[in-house]
C-alpha positions as CSV (number, residue, x, y, z in Angstrom):
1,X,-11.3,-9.6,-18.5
2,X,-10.4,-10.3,-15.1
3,X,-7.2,-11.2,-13.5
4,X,-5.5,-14.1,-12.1
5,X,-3.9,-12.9,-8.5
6,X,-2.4,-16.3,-7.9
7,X,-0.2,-16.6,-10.5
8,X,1.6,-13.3,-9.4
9,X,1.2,-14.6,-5.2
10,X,3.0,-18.0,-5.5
11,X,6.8,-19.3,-5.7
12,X,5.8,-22.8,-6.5
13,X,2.9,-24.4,-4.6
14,X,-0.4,-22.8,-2.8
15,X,-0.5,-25.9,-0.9
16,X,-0.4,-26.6,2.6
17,X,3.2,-28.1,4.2
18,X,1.7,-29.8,6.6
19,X,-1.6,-30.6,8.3
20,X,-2.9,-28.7,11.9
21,X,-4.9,-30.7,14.3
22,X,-8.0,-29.2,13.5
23,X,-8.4,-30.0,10.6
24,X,-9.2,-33.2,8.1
25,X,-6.4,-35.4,7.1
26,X,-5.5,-35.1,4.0
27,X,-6.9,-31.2,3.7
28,X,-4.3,-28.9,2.7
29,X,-6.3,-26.2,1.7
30,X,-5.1,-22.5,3.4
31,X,-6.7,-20.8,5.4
32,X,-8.1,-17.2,4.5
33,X,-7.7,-13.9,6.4
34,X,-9.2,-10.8,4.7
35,X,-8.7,-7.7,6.3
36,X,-11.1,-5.2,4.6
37,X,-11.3,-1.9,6.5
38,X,-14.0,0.8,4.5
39,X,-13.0,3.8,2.5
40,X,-9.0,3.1,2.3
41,X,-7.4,4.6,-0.4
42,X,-4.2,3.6,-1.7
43,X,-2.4,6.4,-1.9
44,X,-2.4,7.5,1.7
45,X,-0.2,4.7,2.6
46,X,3.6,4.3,2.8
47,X,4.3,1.7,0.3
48,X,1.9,3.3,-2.2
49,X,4.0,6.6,-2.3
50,X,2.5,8.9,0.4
51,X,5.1,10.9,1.4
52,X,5.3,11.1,5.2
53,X,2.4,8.4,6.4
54,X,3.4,6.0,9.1
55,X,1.9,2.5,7.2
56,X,4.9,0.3,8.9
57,X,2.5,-3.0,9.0
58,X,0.8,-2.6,5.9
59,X,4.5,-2.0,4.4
60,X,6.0,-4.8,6.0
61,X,3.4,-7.0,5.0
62,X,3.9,-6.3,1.3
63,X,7.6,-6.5,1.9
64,X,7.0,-10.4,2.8
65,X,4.1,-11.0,-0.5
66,X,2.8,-9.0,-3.3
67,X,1.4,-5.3,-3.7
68,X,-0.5,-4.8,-6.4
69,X,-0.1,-0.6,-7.1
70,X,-2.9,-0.9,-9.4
71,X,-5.6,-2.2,-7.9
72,X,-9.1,-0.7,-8.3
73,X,-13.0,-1.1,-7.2
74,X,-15.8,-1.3,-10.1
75,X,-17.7,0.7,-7.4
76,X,-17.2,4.2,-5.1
77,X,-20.0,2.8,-2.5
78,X,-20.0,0.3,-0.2
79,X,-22.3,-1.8,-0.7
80,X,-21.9,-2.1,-5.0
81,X,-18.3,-2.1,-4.3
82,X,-18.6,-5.3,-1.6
83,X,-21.2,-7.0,-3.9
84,X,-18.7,-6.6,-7.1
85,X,-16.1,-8.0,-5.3
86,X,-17.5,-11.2,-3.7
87,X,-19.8,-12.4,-7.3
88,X,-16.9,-12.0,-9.1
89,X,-19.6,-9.8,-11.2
90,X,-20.2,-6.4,-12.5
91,X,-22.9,-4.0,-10.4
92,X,-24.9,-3.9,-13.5
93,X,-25.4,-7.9,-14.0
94,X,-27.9,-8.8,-11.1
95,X,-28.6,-4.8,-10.2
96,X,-26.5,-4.4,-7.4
97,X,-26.2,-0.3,-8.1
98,X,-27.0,1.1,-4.8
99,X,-26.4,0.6,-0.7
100,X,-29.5,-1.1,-0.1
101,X,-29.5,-4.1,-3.4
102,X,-27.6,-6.4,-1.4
103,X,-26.3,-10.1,-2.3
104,X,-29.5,-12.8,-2.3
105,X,-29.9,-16.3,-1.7
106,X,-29.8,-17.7,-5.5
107,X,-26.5,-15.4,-5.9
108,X,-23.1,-17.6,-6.0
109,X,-20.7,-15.7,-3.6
110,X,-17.2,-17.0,-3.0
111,X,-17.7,-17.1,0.8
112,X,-20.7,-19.4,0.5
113,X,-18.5,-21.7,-2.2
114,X,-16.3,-21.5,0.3
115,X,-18.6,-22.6,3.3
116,X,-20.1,-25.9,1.1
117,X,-16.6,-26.5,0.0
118,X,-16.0,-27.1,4.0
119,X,-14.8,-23.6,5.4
120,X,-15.7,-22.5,8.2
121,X,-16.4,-18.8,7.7
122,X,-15.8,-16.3,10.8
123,X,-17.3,-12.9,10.1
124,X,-16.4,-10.2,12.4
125,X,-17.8,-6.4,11.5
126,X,-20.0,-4.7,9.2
127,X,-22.5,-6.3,6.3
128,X,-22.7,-4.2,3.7
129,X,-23.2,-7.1,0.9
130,X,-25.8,-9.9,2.1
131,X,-29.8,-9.7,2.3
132,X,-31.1,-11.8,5.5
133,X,-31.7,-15.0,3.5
134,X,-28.2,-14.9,1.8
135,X,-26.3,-14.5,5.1
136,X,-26.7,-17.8,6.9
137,X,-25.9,-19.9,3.4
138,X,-22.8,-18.3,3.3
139,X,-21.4,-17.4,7.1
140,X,-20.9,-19.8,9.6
141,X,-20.6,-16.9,12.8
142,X,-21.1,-13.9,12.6
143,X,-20.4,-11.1,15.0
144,X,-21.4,-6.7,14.5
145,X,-17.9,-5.8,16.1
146,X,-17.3,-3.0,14.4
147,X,-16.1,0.9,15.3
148,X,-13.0,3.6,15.8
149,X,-13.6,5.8,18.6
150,X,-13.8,9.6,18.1
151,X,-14.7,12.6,19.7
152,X,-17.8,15.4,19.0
153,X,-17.6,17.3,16.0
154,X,-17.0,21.2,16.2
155,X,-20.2,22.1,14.1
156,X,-23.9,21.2,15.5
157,X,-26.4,20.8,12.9
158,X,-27.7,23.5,10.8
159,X,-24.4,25.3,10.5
160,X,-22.1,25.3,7.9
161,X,-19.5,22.9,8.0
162,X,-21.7,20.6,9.5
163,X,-21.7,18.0,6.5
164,X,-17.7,18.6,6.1
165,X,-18.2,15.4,8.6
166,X,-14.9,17.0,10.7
167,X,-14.8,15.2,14.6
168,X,-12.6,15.7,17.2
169,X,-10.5,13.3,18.9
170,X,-11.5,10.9,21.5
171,X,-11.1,10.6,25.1
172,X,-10.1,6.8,24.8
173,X,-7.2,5.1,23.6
174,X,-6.8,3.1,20.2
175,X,-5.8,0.2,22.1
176,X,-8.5,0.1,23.6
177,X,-10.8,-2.7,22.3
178,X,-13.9,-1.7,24.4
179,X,-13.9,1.3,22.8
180,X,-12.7,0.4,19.3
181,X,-15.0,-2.2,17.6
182,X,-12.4,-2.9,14.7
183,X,-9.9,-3.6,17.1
184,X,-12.2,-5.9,19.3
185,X,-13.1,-7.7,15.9
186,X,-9.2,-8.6,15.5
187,X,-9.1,-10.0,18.7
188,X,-11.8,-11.9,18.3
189,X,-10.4,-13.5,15.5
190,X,-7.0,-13.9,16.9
191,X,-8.6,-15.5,19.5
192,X,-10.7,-17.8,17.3
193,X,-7.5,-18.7,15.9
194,X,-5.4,-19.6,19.6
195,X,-8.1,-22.2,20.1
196,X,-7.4,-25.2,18.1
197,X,-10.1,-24.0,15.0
198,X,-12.0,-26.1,12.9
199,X,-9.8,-25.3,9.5
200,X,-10.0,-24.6,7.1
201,X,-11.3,-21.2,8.3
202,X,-12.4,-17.8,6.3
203,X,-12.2,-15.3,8.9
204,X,-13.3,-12.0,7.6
205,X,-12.6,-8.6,9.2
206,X,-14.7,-5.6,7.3
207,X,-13.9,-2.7,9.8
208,X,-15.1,1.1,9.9
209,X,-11.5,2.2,8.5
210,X,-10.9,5.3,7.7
211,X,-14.5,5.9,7.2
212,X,-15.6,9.4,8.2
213,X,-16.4,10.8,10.2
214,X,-12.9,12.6,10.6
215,X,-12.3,11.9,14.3
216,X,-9.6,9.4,15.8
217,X,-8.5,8.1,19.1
218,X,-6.4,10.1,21.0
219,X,-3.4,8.9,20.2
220,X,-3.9,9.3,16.4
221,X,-6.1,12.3,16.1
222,X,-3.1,14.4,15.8
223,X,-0.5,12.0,14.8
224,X,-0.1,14.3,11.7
225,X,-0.8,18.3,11.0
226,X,-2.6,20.7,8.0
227,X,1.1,21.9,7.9
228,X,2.7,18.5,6.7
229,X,0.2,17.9,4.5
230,X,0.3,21.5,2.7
231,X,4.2,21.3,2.5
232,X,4.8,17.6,1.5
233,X,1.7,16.3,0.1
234,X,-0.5,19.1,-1.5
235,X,-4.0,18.2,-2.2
236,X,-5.9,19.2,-5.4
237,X,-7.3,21.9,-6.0
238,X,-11.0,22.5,-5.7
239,X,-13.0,23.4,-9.3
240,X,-10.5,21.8,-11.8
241,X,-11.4,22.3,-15.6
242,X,-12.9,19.2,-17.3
243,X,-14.3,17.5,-13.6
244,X,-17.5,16.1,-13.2
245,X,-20.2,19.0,-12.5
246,X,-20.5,17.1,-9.1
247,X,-17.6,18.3,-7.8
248,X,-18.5,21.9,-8.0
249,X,-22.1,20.1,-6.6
250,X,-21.3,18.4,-3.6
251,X,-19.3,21.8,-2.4
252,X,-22.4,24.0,-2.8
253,X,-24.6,20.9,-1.4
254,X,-22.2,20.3,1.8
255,X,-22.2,23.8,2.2
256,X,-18.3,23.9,2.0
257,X,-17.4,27.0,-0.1
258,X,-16.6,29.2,2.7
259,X,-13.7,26.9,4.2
260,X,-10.3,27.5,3.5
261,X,-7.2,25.3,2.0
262,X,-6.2,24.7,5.5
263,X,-9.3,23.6,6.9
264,X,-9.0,20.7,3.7
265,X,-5.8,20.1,4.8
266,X,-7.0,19.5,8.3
267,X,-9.2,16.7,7.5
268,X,-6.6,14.9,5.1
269,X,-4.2,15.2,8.1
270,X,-7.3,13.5,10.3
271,X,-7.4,10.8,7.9
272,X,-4.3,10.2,7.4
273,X,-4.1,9.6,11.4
274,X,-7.0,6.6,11.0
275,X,-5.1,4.9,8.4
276,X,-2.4,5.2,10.7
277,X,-4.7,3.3,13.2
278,X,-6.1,1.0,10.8
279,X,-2.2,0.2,10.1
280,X,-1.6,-0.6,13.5
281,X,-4.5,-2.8,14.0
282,X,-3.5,-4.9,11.0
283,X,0.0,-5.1,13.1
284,X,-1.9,-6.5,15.8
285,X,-3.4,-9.1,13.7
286,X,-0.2,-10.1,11.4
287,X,1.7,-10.2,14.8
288,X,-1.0,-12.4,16.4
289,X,-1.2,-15.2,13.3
290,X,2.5,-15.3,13.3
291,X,2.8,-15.9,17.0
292,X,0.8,-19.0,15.9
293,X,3.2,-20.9,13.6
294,X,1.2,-24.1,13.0
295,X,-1.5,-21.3,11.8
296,X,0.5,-18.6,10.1
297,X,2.1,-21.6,7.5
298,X,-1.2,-22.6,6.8
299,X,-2.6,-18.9,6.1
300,X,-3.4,-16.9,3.4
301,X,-4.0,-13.0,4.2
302,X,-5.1,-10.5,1.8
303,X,-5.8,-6.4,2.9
304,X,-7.7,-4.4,0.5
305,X,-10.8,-1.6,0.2
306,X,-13.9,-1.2,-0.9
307,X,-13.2,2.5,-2.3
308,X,-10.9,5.3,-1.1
309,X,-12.1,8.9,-0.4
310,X,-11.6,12.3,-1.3
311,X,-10.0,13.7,2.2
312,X,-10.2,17.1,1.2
313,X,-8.7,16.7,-2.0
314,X,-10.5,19.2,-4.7
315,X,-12.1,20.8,-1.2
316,X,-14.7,17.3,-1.3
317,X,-14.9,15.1,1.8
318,X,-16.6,11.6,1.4
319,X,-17.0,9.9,-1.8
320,X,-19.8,10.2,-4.6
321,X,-21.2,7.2,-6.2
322,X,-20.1,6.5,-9.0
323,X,-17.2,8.8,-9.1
324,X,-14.3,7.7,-11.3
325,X,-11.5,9.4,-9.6
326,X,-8.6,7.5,-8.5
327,X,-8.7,8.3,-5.2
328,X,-12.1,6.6,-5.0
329,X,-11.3,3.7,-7.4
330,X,-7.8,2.9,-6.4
331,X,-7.4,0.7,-3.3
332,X,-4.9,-1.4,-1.2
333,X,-4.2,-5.0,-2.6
334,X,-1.3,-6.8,-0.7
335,X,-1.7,-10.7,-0.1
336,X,0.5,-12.7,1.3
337,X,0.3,-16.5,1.4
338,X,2.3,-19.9,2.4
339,X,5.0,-20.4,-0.2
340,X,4.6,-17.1,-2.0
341,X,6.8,-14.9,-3.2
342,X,8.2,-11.6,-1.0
343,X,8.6,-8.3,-1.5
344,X,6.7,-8.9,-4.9
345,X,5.3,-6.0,-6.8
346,X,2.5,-5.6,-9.5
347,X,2.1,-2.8,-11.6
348,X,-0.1,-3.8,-13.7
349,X,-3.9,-3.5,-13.2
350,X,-6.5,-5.5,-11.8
351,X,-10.3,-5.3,-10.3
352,X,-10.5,-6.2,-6.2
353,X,-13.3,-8.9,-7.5
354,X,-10.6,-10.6,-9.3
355,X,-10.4,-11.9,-5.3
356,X,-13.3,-13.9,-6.2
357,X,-11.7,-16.2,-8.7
358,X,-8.3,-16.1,-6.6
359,X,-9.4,-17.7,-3.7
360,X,-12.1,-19.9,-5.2
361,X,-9.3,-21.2,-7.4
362,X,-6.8,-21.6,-3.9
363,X,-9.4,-23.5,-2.3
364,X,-10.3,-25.9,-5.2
365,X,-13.5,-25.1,-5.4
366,X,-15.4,-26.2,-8.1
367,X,-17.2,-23.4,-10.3
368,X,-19.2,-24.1,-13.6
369,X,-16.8,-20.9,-15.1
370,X,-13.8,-20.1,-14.6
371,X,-11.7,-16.4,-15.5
372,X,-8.4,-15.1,-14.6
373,X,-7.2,-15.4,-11.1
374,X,-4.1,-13.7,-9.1
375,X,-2.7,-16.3,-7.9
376,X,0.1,-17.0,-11.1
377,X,1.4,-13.5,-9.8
378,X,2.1,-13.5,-6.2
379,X,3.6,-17.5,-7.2
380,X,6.8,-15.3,-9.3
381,X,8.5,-12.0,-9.4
């Protein structure tokens, strides 16, 4: 069974208080932001329990709606994972089970009920999800602004270590947009936003994340240490009784068996730096819509994953398809919409492609079935 996110979202009414100039009388439909960077897991972040992380946006942003603490993907790959989520379907049903068995044309997908229901649907960053026939029936613009600046790795091919996919820093700056796709694809969209848009919009922003590699600009590269992570948030320990035989695999297969704890610990700390980053760009984009009231009352904005990773925990780096650890499976939900209810939170647990039925169901669509939704939950505390 699915779940209803708007019921849990809401204090009393999705809809709109009052009409922008661009768009139809009478439409008070909101507007949709989803901020979707790759490979988050919930856990590294501050309002999910990690212990020293620096998460003030995503925080503050689920101070002011609803975080849903158990919210998890039916998929530890990207491209399953995305597919899952926008069908509203299991992998299994229409075979999406691998990277390259991507959305098609005769597939219902909430972004293209959303484009014939009269969005207008602004896609900045990567496509993992649609084949080249599915993409223009349900994306009005799209734009491959996508990236996090890092530097060279300390291993060259052939040598060990190689495939722990450790980078260094960069030489540039993570305000820097030339250098930093995922930033360039907020401002984009902040941008599309300051210029009196056709509404009501979609914009979706599916960044790199914390994707490795494990590099970082150079301001968050070494924002955290192997130190802090070893004394206030220990990782798990590698060859654990009663895991999957992968997990002894992919060690022997990434030819990792000859690092050390702290070298683990490293590459959590790393990682923890680019959600840090990935923080601060969603600060740049909740900053920029509320700069914009006649937008921001209008606007709907929802931050999740498509999986987490392993970070060194249990000496693995990556994910594994899939793998049913929680680390993987257990992602960021916050959503935040006009009229909701704040500092709202949700124990209880639901799939990310309950998203699917929650903002079909916010924007009226019409759909020939119709499951659970979220939006009952951010509506009441």
């Amino acid at each position: 069974m699915t779940t209803v996110l708007i019921v849990v979202l809401l204090v009393c009414s999705v809809a709109v208080s009052s009409v922008h100039s661009g768009r139809a009388a009478g439409d008070t439909r909101p507007n949709f932001v989803i901020f979707l960077p790759d490979e988050t897991r919930a856990e590294s972040i501050g309002v999910y329990g990690h212990p020293f992380v620096k998460t003030p946006n995503l925080d503050a942003l689920a101070a002011n709606g609803t975080v849903f603490k158990e919210a998890h993907v039916l998929h530890t790959q990207c491209a399953p994972s995305r597919c899952a989520m926008i069908t509203g379907r299991y992998m299994h049903v229409l075979g999406h089970r691998t990277q390259t068995h991507l959305v098609q044309a005769y597939e219902p997908n909430f972004f293209r009920y959303l484009k014939d229901a009269g969005y207008h649907v602004l896609w900045h960053g990567k496509n993992d999800m649609f084949s080249q026939a599915a993409f223009p029936l349900s994306v009005s613009n799209w734009t491959h602004d996508i990236g996090i600046s890092e530097g060279k790795g300390p291993f060259k091919f052939g040598e060990k270590g190689y495939y722990s996919f450790l980078a260094g820093p960069s030489k540039k700056y993570g305000n820097d947009s030339k250098a930093n796709g995922d930033y360039r694809a907020v401002e984009m969209g902040l941008e599309f936003m300051q210029n009196n848009p056709p509404e009501p919009f979609v914009i979706f922003l599916p960044g790199f994340g914390a994707h490795p590699s494990y590099g970082a600009p150079k301001d968050y590269f070494n924002m955290y240490s192997a130190e802090q992570v070893s004394t206030h948030a220990p990782l798990r320990p590698p060859h654990v009784a009663n895991k999957p035989k992968y997990h002894d695999g992919i060690i022997k297969y990434r030819e990792l068996e000859s690092f050390n704890q702290t070298f683990f610990d490293e590459i959590n700390a790393i990682y923890l730096g680019r959600v840090s980053y990935v923080d601060w760009i969603l600060g740049q984009l909740v900053s920029g819509i509320d700069a914009l009231p006649d937008i921001a009352k209008n606007t709907a904005i929802f931050v999740t994953s498509d999986h987490g990773d392993f970070s060194g925990d249990y000496h693995l780096v990556e994910k594994w398809p899939g793998g049913l650890d929680d680390i993987l499976t257990r992602v960021p939900l916050i959503g935040r919409i006009p009229g909701g209810v704040k500092g709202n939170v949700v124990d209880a647990p639901v799939n990310v492609f309950d998203l699917f039925y929650t903002l079909t169901d916010m924007a009226k669509c019409r759909l020939t079935s119709r499951t659970y939704t979220l939006l009952a939950v951010c509506c009441h505390s």
